[in-house]
Structure formats: structure tokens, C-alpha cells
C-alpha positions as CSV (number, residue, x, y, z in Angstrom):
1,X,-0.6,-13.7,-22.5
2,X,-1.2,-11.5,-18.9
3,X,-3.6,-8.5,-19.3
4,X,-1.1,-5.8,-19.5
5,X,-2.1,-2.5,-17.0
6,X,0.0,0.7,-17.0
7,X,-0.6,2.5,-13.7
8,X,0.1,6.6,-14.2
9,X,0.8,7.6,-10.1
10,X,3.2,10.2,-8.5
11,X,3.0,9.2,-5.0
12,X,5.1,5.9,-4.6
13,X,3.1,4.2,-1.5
14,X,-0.1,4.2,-4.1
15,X,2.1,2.8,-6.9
16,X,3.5,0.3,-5.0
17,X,0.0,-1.1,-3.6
18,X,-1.6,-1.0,-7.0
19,X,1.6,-2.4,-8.7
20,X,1.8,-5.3,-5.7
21,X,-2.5,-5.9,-6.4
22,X,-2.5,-6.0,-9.8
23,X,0.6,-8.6,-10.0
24,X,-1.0,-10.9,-6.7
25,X,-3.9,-11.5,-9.5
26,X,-1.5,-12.4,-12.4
27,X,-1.7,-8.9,-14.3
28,X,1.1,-7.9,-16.0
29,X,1.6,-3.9,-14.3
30,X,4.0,-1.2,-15.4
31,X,4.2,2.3,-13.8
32,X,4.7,5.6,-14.9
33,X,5.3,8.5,-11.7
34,X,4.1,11.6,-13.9
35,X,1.9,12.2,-16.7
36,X,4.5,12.9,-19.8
37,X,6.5,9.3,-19.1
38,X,3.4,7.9,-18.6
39,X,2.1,9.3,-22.3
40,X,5.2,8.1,-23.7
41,X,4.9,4.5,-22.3
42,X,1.2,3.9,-23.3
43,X,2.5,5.3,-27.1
44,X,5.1,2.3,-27.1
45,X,3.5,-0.1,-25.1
46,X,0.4,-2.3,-25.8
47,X,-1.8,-2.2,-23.0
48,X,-5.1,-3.6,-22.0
49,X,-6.0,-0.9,-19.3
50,X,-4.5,2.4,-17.7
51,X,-5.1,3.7,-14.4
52,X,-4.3,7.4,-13.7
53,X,-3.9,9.6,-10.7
54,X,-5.4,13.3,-11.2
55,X,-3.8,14.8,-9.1
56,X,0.2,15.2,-10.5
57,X,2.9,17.4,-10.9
58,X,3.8,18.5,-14.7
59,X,0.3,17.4,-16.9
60,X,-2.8,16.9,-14.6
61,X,-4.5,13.7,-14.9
62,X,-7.6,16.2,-16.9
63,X,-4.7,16.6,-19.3
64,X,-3.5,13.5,-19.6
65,X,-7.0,11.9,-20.4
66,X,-7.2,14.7,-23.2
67,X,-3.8,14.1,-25.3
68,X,-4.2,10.5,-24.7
69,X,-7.7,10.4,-25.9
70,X,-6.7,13.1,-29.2
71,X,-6.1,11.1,-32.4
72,X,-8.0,8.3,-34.3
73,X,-6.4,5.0,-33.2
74,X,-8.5,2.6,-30.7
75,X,-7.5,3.2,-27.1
76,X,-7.4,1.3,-24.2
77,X,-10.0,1.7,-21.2
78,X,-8.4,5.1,-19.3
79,X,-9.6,4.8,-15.5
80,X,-9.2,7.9,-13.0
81,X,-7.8,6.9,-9.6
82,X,-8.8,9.9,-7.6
83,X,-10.0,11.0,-4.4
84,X,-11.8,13.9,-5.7
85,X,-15.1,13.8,-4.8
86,X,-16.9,17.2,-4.9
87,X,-19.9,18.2,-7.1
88,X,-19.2,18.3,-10.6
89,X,-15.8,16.2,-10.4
90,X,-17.1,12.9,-12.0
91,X,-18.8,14.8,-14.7
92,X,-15.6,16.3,-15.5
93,X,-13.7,13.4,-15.5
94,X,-15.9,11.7,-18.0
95,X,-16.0,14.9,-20.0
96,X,-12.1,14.9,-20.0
97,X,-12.3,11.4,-22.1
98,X,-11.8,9.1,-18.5
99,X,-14.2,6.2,-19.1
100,X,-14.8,5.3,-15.6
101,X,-13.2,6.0,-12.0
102,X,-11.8,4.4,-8.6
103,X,-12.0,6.0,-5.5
104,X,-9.0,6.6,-3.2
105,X,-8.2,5.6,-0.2
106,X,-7.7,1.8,-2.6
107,X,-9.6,-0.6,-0.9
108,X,-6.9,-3.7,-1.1
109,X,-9.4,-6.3,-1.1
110,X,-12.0,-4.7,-3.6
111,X,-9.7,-2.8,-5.8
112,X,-9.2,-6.1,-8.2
113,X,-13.3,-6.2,-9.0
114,X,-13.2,-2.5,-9.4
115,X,-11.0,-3.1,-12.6
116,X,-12.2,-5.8,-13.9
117,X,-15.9,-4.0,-14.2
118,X,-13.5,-2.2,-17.6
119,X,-12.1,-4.9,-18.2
120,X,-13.8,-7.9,-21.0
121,X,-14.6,-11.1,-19.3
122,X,-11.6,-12.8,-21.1
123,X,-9.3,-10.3,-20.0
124,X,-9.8,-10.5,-16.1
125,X,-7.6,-12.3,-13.5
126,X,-7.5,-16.3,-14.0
127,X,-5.2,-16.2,-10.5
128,X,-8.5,-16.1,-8.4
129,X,-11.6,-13.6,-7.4
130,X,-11.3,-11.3,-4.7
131,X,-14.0,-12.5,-2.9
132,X,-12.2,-15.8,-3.0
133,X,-8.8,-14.0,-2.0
134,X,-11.2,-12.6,1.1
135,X,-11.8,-15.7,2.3
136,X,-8.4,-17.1,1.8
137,X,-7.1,-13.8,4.2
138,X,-9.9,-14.5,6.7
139,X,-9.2,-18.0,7.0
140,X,-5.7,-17.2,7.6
141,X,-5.9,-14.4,9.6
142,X,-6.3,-15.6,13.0
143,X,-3.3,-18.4,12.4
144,X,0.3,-16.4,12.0
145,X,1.7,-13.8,14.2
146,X,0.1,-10.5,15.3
147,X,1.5,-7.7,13.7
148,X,1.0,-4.1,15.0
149,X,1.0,-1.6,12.0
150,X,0.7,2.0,13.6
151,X,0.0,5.0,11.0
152,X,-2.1,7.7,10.1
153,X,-2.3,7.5,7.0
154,X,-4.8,4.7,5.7
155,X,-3.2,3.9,2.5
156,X,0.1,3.3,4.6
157,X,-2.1,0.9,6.9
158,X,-3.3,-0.8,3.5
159,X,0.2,-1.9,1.8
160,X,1.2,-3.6,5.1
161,X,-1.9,-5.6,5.3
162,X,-1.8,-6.1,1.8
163,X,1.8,-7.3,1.9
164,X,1.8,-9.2,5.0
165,X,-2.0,-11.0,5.2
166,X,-1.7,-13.0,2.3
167,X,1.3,-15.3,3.6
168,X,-1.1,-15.7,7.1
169,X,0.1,-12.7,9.5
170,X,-2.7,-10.8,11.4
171,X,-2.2,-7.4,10.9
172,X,-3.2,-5.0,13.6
173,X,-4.2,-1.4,12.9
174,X,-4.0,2.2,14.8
175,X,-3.9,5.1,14.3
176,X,-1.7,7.3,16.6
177,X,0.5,6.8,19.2
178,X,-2.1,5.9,22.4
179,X,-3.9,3.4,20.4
180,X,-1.1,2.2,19.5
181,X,0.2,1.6,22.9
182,X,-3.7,0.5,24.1
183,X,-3.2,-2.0,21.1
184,X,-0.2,-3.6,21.8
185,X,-1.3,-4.3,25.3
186,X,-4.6,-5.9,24.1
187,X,-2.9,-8.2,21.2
188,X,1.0,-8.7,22.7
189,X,2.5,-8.2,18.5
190,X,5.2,-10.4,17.9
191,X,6.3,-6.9,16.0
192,X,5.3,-3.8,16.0
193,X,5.6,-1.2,13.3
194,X,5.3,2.5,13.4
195,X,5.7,5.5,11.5
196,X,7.7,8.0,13.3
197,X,5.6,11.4,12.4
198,X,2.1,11.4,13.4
199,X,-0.3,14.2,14.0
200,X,-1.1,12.8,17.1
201,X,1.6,12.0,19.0
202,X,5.3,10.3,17.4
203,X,6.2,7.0,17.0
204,X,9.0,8.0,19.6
205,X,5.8,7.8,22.2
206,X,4.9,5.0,21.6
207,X,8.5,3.6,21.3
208,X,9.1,4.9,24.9
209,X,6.0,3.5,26.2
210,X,6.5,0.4,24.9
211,X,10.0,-0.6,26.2
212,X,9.2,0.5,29.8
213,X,6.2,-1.9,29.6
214,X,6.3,-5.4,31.8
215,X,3.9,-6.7,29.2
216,X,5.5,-5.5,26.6
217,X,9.4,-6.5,26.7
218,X,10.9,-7.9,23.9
219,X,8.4,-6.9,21.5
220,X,10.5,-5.9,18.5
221,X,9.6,-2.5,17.1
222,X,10.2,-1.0,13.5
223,X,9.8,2.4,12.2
224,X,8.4,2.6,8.9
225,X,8.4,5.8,8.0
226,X,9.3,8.2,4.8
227,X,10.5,10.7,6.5
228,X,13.0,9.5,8.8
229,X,16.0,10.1,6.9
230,X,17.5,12.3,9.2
231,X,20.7,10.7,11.2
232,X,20.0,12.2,14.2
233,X,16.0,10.7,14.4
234,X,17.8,7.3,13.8
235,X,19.5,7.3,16.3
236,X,17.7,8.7,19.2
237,X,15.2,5.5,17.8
238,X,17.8,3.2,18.4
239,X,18.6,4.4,22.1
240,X,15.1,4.4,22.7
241,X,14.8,0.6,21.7
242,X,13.9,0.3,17.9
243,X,15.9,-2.6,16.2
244,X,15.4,-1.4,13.0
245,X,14.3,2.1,10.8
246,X,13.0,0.9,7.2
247,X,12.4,3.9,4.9
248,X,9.6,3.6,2.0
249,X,9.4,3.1,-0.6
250,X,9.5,-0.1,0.2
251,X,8.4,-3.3,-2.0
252,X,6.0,-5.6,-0.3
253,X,7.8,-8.7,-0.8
254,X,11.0,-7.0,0.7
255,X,8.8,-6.2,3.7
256,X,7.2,-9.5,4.0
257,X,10.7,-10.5,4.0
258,X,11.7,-8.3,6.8
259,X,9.2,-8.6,8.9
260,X,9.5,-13.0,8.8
261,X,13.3,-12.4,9.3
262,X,12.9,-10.4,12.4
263,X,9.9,-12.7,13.9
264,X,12.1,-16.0,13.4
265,X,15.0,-14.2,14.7
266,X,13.4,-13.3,17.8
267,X,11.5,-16.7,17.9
268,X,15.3,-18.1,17.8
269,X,16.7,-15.5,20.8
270,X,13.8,-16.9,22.8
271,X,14.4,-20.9,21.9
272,X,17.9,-20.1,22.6
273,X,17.0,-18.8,25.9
């Protein structure tokens, strides 16, 4: 039977990274997106391990820890998932009943090993180490297409390498708009995706800079973005050039899926031609 792991996060691009982790290694994951339904499902549920965020809206991760920790019955390990890092903050985790903690930004290719350290031998991954996943990515890194991620938020950066490496794509990171541009020059993506609002420069920029390029022509470009729900911002994309806006939340698999339907499509318009 799968080590069962409830993860306790409000902000859906870190759910869906740890949920997409924890089931690449063969862990059976379930998610709660506040701290009340996430008390609730560790009452009913049998679980081996819970990860919780701190920072939430309704109960606090502090409070969590405390109501899930009252009572007599055996608990599970209870690990903070928290980028709080100032003087005093671990002590008060532990003191709050956490029994250990994860750092945030998640670190995609060390985040398995950080679990496991709370985890008894018998209940860790059978699927495979991460070191050993590391060298599978490494080894396959520099054999699929090139893909351009552009974002500037890290953890954004992190779910499409984490969704895309493992089935062979290189993925490509910058941060802003004229790396962005400097980086599809130097690499030539078969597909570029961008968020659309950046705090340095758009994904429009880039956009524009991109389809008046010689070198660049034919690139396909994507937003990704969680913002762009406006009509208007679609379509000023689309008379710029972009083929496609895909809003997140978005499951890795679906964007694995995407992203290989778009690069054998163009592969095809190119054969064809």
C-alpha cells in the first residue's frame, strides 16, 4: 500500500508541484487549500505524513499544528512548508507541535529526500531516489526540444521544469522580458512560454520582439499566466503572434501534453512545407 501524504496549501501553483512530486515517486498525495478542510481530512483519512503551508487564510499554519496536535491519539509526522525564515521562526514552529520543516522556494529535485528524512525507511519511495531521478533528467536533458520558460516567479519556473524534464525536454529559464528575448536568440526554443505580467517588462515585450526577429520566426509562443483572464489581454496576444493563452492552474501532465501537441504540430507545418 502507497505512503499516503496530505499536503495543507492555499496557493494552487505550490499544491500542484508538490501534488505532481510526491505522485512522480509513487506516494499516494491528497490536498487540502486551507487549514479547516485540511483538519477535517487528516480526522477521516489515514495518513503517513502532512505537509502544511503557514502562511493561510482562515487558521494559520501555527494553528493548525496546535488543534491537530491537541488530543491523545498517535499522529502522523506534521511538516511546515514555509518560507519564513527570520529569527525565532523555526523555534516557533517546533514549539507550535511542527516536527520538522521545508524551505520554500521547493527545490523540485531535492524536495523528495527532504520528506523522506520524516519518513521510516519502509515508508519511503520504492519508484526511485532523487539523486537517481537527477541523473535520469541530466542524461536527458540535452536530447529533446529546448523549451523557453520565461517568469518571475521561481516556483512558476520550477513546475514547468518539473513537468516537462522528465519526459526529455530541456527547459530554459529567464527571468524578465530582455533575457528572455537574449535567451531565445542564444538557444532558438522550439516553444517559448511566458507569463504575461512581469515586474520587469510584459510578456507582450518579449512577444513583440520575438515575432519581428529573422532568427526567431516561427517560434511558437505561449502565455502561461494566472492572470490573463481578461478578454481584451487575449486578444491583443493573439494579434501580436501568440498561438495559444493557457491559464494556471494547470496540471503538469496537461501541460506536458500541450506543450508535445504544439511542438509536433509545428514539426508537421514544417515537414509539410
Amino acid at each position: 500500500m502507497p505512503t499516503r501524504v496530505l499536503v495543507v496549501e492555499d496557493n494552487a501553483t505550490n499544491l500542484q508541484l508538490m501534488l505532481y512530486l510526491l505522485k512522480t515517486f509513487g506516494y499516494e498525495a491528497s490536498a487540502a487549500q486551507d487549514g479547516l478542510s485540511g483538519l477535517s481530512a487528516a480526522d477521516v483519512g489515514h495518513f503517513d505524513l502532512i505537509l502544511c503551508d503557514v502562511l493561510m487564510p482562515g487558521i494559520d499554519g501555527y494553528e493548525f499544528a496546535r488543534r491537530f496536535k491537541s488530543g491523545l491519539r498517535a499522529r502522523p509526522p506534521l511538516i511546515a512548508v514555509t518560507a519564513l525564515a527570520m529569527v525565532g521562526d523555526k523555534e516557533r514552529l517546533i514549539a507550535s507541535g511542527f516536527d520538522g520543516y521545508i524551505a520554500k522556494p521547493i527545490n523540485p529535485e531535492s524536495f523528495i529526500g527532504e520528506i523522506e528524512a520524516f519518513l521510516p525507511a519502509a515508508f519511503r519511495s520504492v519508484k526511485g531516489k532523487p539523486e537517481e531521478s537527477s541523473r535520469e533528467a541530466a542524461a536527458t536533458r540535452n536530447s529533446g526540444p529546448v523549451i523557453l520558460a520565461v517568469d518571475d516567479t521561481q516556483v512558476n519556473l520550477d513546475l514547468v521544469r518539473s513537468s516537462l524534464e522528465p519526459f526529455g525536454y530541456q527547459v530554459v529559464e529567464a527571468r524578465n522580458a530582455a533575457e528572455g528575448f537574449e535567451k531565445a536568440l542564444a538557444f532558438r526554443p522550439s516553444l517559448i512560454l511566458c507569463d504575461l505580467h512581469m515586474q520587469d517588462g510584459d510578456g507582450f515585450d518579449l512577444l513583440r520582439n520575438v515575432k519581428t526577429s529573422k532568427e526567431l520566426v516561427g517560434v511558437p509562443f505561449f502565455f502561461l499566466s494566472s492572470t490573463a483572464w481578461q478578454t481584451s489581454e487575449q486578444i491583443r496576444g493573439m494579434q501580436l503572434g501568440a498561438q495559444r493563452f493557457i491559464l494556471r492552474p494547470i496540471d503538469p501532465l496537461d501541460l506536458r501534453d500541450v506543450v508535445a501537441t504544439a511542438i509536433a504540430a509545428d514539426n508537421g507545418h514544417h515537414t509539410g512545407h
